[in-house]
N, C-alpha and C positions, 0 to 999 in steps of 0.2 A: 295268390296270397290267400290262405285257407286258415281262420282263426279255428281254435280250436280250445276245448276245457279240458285236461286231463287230470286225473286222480293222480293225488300226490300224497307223501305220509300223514299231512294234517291235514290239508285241504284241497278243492280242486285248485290246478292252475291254469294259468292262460296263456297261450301257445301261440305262435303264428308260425305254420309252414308254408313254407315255397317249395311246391312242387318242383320236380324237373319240365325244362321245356318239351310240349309233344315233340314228338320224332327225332329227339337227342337220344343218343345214347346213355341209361342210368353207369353214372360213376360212383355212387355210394350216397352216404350220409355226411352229413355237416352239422354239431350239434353244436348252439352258441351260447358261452359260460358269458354271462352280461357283467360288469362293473358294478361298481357299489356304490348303494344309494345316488344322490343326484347325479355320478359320473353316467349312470344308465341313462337317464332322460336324459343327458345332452348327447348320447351315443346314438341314439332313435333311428335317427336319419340315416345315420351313415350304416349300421347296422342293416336296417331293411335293403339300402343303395346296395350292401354289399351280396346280401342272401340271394339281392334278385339276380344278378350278375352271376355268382353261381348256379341257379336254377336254371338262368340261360345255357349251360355248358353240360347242364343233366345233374348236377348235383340237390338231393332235396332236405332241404335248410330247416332247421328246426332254433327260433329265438324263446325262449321261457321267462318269463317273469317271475324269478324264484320265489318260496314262499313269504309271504308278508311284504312283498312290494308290488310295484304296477295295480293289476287289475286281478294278481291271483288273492285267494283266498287270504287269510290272515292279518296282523297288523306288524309292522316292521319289530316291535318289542318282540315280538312272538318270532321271531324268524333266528335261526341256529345253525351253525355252520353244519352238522351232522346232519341235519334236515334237508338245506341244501343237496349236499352231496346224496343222501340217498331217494333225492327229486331228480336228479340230472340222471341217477344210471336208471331209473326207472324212462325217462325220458328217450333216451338214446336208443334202449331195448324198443319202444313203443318206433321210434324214427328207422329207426334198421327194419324193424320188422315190413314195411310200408314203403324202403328203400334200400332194399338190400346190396352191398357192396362194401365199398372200403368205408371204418367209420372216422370221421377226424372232430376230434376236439377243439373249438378255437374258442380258444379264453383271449375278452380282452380286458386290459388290467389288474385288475385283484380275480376276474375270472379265471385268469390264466393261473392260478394258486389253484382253485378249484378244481380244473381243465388236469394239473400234473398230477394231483394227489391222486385223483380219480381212476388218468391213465395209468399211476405205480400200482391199485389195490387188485384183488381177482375178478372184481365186479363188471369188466368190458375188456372183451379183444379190440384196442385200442389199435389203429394203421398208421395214425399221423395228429400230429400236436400243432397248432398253427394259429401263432403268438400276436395280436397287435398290439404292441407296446407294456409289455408286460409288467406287473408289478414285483418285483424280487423278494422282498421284506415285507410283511403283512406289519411289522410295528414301525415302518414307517409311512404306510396306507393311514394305520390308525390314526398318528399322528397328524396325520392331514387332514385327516378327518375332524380333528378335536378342535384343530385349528380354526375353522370352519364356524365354531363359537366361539372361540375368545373374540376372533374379529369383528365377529355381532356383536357383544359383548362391549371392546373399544365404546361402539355408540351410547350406551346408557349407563357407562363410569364403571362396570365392573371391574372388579379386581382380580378375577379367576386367572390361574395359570392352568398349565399344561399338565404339570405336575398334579395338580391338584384335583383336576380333572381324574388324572387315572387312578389315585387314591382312593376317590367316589369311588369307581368304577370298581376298584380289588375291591371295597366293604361292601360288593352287592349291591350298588344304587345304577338306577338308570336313568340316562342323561337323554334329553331334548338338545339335539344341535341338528339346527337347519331343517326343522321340520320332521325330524326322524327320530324316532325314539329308541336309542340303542341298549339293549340290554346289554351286561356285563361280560354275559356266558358269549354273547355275540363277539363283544369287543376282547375278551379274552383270547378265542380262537382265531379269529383275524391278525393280532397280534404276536402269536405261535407260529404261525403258516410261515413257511418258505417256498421258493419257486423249487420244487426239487427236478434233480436228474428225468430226462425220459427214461424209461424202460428198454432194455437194449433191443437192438431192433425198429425202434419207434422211431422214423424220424421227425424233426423238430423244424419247423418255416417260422423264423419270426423278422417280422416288421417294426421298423422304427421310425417315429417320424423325425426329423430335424427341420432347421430353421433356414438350411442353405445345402446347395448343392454342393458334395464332398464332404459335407462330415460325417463322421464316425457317430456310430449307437455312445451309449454314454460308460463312462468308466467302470460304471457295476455291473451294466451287461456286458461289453468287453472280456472283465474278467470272468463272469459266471459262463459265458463263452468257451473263452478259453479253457477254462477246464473242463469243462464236458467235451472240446474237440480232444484232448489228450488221454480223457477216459475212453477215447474212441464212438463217441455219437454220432451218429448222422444228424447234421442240422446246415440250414444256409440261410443265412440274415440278410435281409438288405432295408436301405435306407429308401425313404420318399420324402421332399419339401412338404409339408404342408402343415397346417395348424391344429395344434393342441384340442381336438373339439370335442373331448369330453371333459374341456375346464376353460373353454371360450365362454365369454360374457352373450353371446347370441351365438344359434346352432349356427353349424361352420358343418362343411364337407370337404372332404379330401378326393377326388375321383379318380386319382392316381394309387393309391391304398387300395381303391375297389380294383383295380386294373392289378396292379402289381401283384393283390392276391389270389385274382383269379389265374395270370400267369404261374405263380409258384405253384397251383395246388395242380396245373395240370401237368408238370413235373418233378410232381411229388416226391417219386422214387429218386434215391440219390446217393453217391455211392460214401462207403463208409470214411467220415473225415472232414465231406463234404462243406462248402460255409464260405459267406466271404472275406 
């Protein structure tokens, strides 16, 4: 585990790679799109669990604290979805150069918005997308997020709604919820973003968690699913038990997630249709 500062469009940021293991074989890059505000601190754990388990297999892992959170530079008001994005392909380029091979994207939740736009633009020869638990609709990321005050809020009688929250927010005002200070331009574009199509050819790994063994991923990825297998993508889902831990009340691991994704990513290739 190799921390690391790298130069980003406004500030430096702070990095942590996982090499590959000596005497494995290099399989490429692994760049990881982190979740939004506190969803990233509760991901910590399982995050490093997971990068190290690929590095065991030769994979070399690159986690980022995008700008204006963790330890990189800036303050979360300061922080923009287009700043993001032109931090991650700066990153990738700097992770491929260091580990050259196939590059894969894994966004997990609202990262995973970041992870598809990223791989649809010209800015990365893009090999493989690889999903935990993704977020489909950035306006209802938001909303969870807003959520997040009002129920602080509950405790000292306010009376704010939801609505009213984003009303602030369209007249340019920036909100304090949970310790984070959102600027507008932030919650605007988060709001906008959708999980879009891979790029053809790209295939797509994504994980789910549930709550028991045999159920199914949930009705919206189902159908975002299904359509992309009829548009012809290559993608294979599967499901693992285990708990919600980037919105557990204490960090929670899953070590089944780290197993099942080191399994998917070393049969990455998949032929076109593919999915379960």
């Amino acid at each position: 585990m190799l921390p690391e500062f790298l130069p980003g469009r406004c500030a430096r940021l702070l990095a942590v790679r996982h090499a590959p293991a000596p005497g494995v074989a290099l399989r490429g890059a692994v760049l990881c799109f982190v979740p939004f505000a506190e969803e990233m601190n509760k991901s910590r754990r399982m995050l490093t669990l997971a990068a190290r388990r690929l590095a065991a297999d030769g994979w070399g892992v690159l986690i980022v604290d995008p700008h204006g959170t963790g330890d990189s530079g800036g303050d979360f008001v300061d922080a923009r979805w287009e700043i993001w994005q032109d931090d991650y392909a700066a990153c990738a380029r700097w992770l491929q150069a260091r580990h050259p091979g196939r590059l894969v994207l894994w966004g997990v939740r609202t990262g995973a918005l970041l992870a598809a736009e990223l791989a649809g633009s010209a800015a990365l020869a893009v090999d493989t997308l690889l999903y935990w638990q993704p977020v489909t609709v950035g306006d209802l990321a938001l909303t969870q997020f807003l959520r997040l005050r009002l129920a602080a809020g509950l405790m000292d009688g306010s009376k704010e709604t939801a609505a009213g929250l984003r009303e602030r927010l369209n007249a340019g005002e920036s909100l304090e919820i949970a310790g984070y200070e959102l600027h507008p331009a932030l919650a605007a574009a988060l709001e906008r973003s959708r999980l879009l199509p891979p790029p053809a050819g790209v295939p797509v790994l994504w994980l789910e968690l549930v709550s028991e063994a045999g159920r199914a991923p949930g009705a919206v990825a189902q159908k975002l699913l299904a359509g992309w297998r009829s548009d012809g993508h290559e993608l294979r889902c599967e499901t693992v038990v285990g708990d919600s831990f980037w919105a557990t009340q204490e960090i929670a691991v899953v070590p089944a997630l780290v197993e099942a994704t080191a399994a998917m990513l070393a049969g990455a290739a998949l032929p076109a249709g593919a999915g379960a």
